[in-house]
C-alpha positions in Angstrom: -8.9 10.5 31.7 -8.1 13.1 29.0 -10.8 14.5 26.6 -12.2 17.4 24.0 -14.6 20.1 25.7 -16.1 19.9 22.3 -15.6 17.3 19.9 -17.3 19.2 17.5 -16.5 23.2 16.4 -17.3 25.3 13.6 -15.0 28.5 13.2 -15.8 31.1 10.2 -12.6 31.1 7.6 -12.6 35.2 8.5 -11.9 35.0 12.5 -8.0 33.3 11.9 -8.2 31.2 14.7 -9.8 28.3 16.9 -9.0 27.1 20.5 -9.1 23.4 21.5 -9.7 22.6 24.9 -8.1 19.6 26.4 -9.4 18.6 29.7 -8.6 16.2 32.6 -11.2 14.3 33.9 -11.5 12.1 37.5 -8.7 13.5 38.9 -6.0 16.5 38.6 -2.9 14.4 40.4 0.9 14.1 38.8 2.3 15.6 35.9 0.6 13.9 32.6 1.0 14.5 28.7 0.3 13.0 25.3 0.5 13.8 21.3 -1.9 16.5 19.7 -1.6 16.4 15.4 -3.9 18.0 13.2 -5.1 15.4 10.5 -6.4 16.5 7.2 -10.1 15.5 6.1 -12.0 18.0 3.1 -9.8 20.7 5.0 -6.0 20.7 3.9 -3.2 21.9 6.0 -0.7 25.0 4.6 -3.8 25.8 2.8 -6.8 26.0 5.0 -5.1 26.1 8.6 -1.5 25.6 10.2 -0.9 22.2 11.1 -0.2 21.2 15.0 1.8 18.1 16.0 3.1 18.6 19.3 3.4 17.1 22.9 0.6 18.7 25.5 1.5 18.8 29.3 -0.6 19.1 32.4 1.0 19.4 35.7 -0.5 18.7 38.7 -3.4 20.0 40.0 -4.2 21.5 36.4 -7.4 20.1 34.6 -7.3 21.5 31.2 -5.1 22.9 28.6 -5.9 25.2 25.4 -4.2 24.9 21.9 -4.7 27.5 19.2 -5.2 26.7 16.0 -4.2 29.2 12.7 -6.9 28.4 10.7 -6.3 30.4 6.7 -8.1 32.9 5.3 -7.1 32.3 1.3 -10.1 34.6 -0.2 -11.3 31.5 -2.5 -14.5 30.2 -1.9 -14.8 26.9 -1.2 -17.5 24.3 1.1 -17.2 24.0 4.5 -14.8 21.8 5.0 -13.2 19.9 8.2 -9.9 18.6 9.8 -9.5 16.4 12.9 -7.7 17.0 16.2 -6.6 14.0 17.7 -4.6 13.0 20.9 -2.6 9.7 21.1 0.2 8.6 23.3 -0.9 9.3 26.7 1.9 9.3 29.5 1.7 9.2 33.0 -0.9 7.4 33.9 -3.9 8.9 32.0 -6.0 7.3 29.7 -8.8 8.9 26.7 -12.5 9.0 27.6 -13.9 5.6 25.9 -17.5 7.8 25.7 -15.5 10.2 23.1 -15.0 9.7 19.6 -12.1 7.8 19.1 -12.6 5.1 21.9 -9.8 4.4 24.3 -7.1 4.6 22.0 -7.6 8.5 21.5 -9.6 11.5 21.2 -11.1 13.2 18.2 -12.1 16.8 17.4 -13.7 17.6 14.1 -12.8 21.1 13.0 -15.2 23.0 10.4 -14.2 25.6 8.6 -17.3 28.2 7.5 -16.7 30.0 4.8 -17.8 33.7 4.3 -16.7 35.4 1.6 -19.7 37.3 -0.2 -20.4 35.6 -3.1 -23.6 34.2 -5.1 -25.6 31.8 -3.8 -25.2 29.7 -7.5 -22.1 29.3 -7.0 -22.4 28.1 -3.1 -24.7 25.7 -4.5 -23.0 24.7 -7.6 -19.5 23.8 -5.5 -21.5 22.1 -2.5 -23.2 19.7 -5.3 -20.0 18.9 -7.2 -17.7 19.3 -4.0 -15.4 21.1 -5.7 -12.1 21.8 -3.2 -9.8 24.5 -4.8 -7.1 24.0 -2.5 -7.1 20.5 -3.2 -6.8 20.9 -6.9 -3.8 23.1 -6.8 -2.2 21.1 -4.6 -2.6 18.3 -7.0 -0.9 20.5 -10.0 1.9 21.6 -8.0 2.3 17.6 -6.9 2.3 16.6 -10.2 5.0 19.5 -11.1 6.9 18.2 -8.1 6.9 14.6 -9.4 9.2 15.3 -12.4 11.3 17.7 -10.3 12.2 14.6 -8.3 12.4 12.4 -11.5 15.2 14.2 -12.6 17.1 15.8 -9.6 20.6 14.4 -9.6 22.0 14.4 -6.1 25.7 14.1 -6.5 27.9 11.0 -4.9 30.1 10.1 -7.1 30.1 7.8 -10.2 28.1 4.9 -8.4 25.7 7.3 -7.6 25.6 9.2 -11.1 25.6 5.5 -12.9 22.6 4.4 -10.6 20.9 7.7 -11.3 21.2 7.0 -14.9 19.6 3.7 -14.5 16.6 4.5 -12.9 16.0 7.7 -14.7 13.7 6.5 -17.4 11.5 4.8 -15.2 11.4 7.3 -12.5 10.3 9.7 -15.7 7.8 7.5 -16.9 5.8 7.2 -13.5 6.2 10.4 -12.8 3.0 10.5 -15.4 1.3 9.1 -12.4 -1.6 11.5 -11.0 -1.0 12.8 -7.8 -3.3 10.7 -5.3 -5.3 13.5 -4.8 -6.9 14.0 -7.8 -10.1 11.8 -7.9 -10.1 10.4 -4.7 -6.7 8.3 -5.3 -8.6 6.4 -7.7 -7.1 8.0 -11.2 -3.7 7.0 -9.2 -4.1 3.9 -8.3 -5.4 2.6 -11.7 -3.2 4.6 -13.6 -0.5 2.6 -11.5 -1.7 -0.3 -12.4 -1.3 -0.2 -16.0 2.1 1.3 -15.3 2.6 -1.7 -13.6 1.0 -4.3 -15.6 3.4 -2.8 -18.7 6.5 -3.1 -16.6 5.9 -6.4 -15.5 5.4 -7.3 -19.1 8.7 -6.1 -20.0 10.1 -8.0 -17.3 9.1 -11.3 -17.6 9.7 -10.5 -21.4 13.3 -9.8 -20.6 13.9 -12.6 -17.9 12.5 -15.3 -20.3 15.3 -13.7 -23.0 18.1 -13.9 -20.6 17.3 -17.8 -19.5 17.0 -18.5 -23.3 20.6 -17.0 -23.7 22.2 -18.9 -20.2 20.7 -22.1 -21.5 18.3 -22.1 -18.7 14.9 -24.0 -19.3 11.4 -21.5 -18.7 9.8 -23.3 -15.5 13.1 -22.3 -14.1 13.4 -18.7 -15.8 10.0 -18.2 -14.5 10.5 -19.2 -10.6 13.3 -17.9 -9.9 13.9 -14.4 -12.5 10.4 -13.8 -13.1 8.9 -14.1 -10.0 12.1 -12.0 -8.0 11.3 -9.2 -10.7 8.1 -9.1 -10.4 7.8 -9.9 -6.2 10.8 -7.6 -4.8 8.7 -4.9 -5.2 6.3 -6.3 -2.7 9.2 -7.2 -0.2 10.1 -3.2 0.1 6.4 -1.7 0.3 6.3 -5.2 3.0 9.6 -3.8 4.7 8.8 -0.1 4.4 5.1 -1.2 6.5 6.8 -3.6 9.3 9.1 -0.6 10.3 6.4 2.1 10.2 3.5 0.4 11.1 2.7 -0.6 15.1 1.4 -4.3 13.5 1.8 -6.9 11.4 -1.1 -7.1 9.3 0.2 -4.8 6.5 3.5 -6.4 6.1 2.5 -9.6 6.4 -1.7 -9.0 4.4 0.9 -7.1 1.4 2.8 -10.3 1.0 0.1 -12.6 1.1 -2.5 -10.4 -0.8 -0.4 -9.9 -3.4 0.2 -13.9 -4.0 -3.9 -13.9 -3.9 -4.3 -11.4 -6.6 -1.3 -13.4 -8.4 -2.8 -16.9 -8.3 -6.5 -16.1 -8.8 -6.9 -13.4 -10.4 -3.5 -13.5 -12.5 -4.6 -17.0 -13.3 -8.7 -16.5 -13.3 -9.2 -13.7 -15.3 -6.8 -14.7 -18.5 -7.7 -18.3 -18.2 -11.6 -17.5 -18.7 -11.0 -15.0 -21.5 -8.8 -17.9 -23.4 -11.2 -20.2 -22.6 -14.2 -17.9 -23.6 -12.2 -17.5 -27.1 -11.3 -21.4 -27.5 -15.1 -21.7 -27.6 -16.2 -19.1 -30.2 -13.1 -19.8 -32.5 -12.1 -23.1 -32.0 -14.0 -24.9 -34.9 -12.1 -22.5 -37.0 -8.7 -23.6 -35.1 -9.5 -26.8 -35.0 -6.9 -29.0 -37.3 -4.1 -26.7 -35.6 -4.9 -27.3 -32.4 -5.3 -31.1 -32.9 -1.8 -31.2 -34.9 -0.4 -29.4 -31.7 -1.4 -31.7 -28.9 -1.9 -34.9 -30.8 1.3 -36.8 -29.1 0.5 -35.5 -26.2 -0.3 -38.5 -23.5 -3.8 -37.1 -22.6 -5.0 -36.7 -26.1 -7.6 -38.9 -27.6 -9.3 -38.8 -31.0 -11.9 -36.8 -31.0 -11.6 -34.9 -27.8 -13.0 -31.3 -27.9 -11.6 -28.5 -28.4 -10.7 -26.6 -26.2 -7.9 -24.2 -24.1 -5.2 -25.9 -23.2 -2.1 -25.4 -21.0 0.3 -28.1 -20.3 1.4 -28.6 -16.8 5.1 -29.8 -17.5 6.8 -29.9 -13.8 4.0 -27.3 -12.4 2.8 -30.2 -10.1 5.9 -31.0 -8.4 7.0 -27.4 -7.6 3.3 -26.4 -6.7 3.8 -29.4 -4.1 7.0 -27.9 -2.6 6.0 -24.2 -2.4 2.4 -25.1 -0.7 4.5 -27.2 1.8 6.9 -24.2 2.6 4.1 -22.2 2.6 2.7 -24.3 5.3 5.8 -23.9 7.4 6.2 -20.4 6.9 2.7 -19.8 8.4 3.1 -22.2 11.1 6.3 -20.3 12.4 4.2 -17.4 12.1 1.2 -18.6 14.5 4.2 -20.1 16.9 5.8 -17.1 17.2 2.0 -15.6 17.9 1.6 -18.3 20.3 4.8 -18.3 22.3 5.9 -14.8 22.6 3.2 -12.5 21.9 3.9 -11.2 18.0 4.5 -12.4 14.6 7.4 -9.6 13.8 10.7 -8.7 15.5 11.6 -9.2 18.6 15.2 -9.6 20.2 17.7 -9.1 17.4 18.8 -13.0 17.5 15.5 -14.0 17.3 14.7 -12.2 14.4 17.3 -12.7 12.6 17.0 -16.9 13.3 13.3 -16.4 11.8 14.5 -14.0 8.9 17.5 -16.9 8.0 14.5 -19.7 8.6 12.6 -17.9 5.5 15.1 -17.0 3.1 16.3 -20.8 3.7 12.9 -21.9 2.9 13.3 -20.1 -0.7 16.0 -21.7 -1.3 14.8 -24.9 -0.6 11.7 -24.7 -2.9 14.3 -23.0 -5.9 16.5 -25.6 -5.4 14.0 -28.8 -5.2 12.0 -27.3 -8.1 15.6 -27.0 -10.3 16.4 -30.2 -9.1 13.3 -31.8 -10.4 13.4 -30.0 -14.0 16.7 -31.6 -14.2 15.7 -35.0 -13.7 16.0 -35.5 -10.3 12.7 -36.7 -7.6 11.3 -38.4 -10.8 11.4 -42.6 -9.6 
């Protein structure tokens, strides 16, 4: 088994380097290796120490191996901070102590970095209370910088490439507003983000419900099929971009179907209860408008209360067909689970049969719901 000598180290900012010791334990016999990377905690790499990410080798008969870290000396003082060493990957028969930190899977070394500069104790105190981490905040300027760099770099390729770049050019310069994700935690970021994208999505479904007034198409259809591509093909990519980097299926397949969570009960939930909150402070005041509205509807009745209302139209009916393609969609995932081991991949002509299978079961719930708008499924 392959473990740290110490899983724990503390190196002074001023000495330049650390060694990690690797070491082979219950035997010494055939060549064996696996991945050493350096991984970022309160301690950033390029700023506080040179990162590793590298293959380590023991041949037989040896028992342990030594790495050097660079750790940086910058001259600004900061907290202690820490970064992690951690092997993966093992080949050749080897395994990681379970005892260790990091379990079977790998092995962890935490890193801290002292730092000894001479300077007052107030101000020791002052950025160990607030946490303050200089490196961290430059690196967040430069990020930013480096956002609207990339917002407006032109690449060249010709006048697909040029009209594309033009395209996307407004909106690549408006996110780059977007705080880097290291400023506050990722927090600023990711609720920044989300305004971005709650304004976008706006515009979209504005947009989409303009266009299917102008083709002559009628809004449940607008909405299912415009709407809900402009609004959802965002989540295939970050879907696609997670099955091909990461080793399961949960953040690929958790994306698609935590996004649909958020869009049904909260995107439903929280503007429903605010409409109905306001229908029953201010709908005495609304009330001969609201009556004059709904009055030929079939579930009116005189003297009904007042209250929010949203008609369903053909909501039911294409509810109906997506929760039942839904259903199918799931149970092919759980087969696959069941049968060969994995909800993703696989041989090419299986995954591609399973891809077809899904995109056919779109079309089937677009094409039912259209059908039913237009009078069809009604007897």
């Amino acid at each position: 088994m392959l473990r740290f000598q110490h899983e724990r180290l503390s190196v002074k900012e001023s000495q330049g380097k650390v060694k990690v010791v690797v070491q082979r334990v219950g035997g010494s016999c055939g060549r064996v290796k696996c991945r050493l990377r350096t991984k970022d905690q309160t301690a950033l790499a390029e700023k506080d120490y040179v990162p590793r990410d590298e293959m380590i080798m023991l041949n037989h008969g040896e028992t342990q191996a030594a790495v050097t870290i660079v750790i940086m000396d910058d001259d600004v003082y900061e907290a202690d901070e820490t970064f992690q060493v951690i092997l993966s990957d093992a080949e050749g028969g080897v395994s990681f102590d379970p005892t260790c930190d990091g379990g079977a899977d790998k092995a962890v070394a935490t890193v801290t970095i002292i730092s000894d500069e001479q300077v007052r104790r107030k101000v020791d105190e002052i950025a160990a209370l607030v946490n303050f981490n200089v490196d961290e905040a430059e690196l967040a300027a430069n990020t930013w910088a480096d956002q609207f760099k990339e917002a407006f770099e032109y690449e060249g390729g010709g006048m697909v490439a040029l009209l594309m770049y033009m395209l996307a050019l407004p909106w690549k310069a408006a996110f780059a507003f977007t705080p880097p994700p290291r400023m506050a935690g990722g927090w600023l970021c990711f609720f920044i983000t989300l305004v971005f994208i709650g304004l976008l999505t706006a515009l979209i479904g504005d947009l989409a419900t303009h266009m299917g007034c102008c083709m002559g198409i009628a809004p449940g259809i607008t909405a299912i099929t415009f709407v809900a591509l402009g609004t959802s093909l965002p989540d295939t990519f970050a879907s696609k971009t997670a099955a091909v980097n990461e080793p399961y299926a949960d953040s690929s397949i958790g994306n698609v179907t935590g996004s649909n969570s958020v869009n049904v009960f909260l995107g439903l939930g929280m503007p429903w209860a605010m409409a109905a909150l306001y229908w029953s402070v201010y709908g005495a005041a609304n009330e001969g408008a609201w009556r004059q509205r709904y009055e030929n509807e079939p579930w009116y009745y005189e003297g009904m209360p007042v209250g929010f209302v949203v008609a369903g139209g053909d909501l039911g009916f294409s509810v109906m067909v997506f929760t039942a393609t839904a259903l199918v969609c799931l149970a092919v995932v759980c087969l696959r689970r069941a049968t060969i081991g994995f909800e993703l991949g696989g041989s090419r002509p299986l995954a591609l049969a399973t891809s077809l299978f899904f995109v056919l079961l779109w079309f089937v719930y677009i094409g039912a719901s259209v059908l039913y708008t237009n009078g069809y499924f009604r007897d």
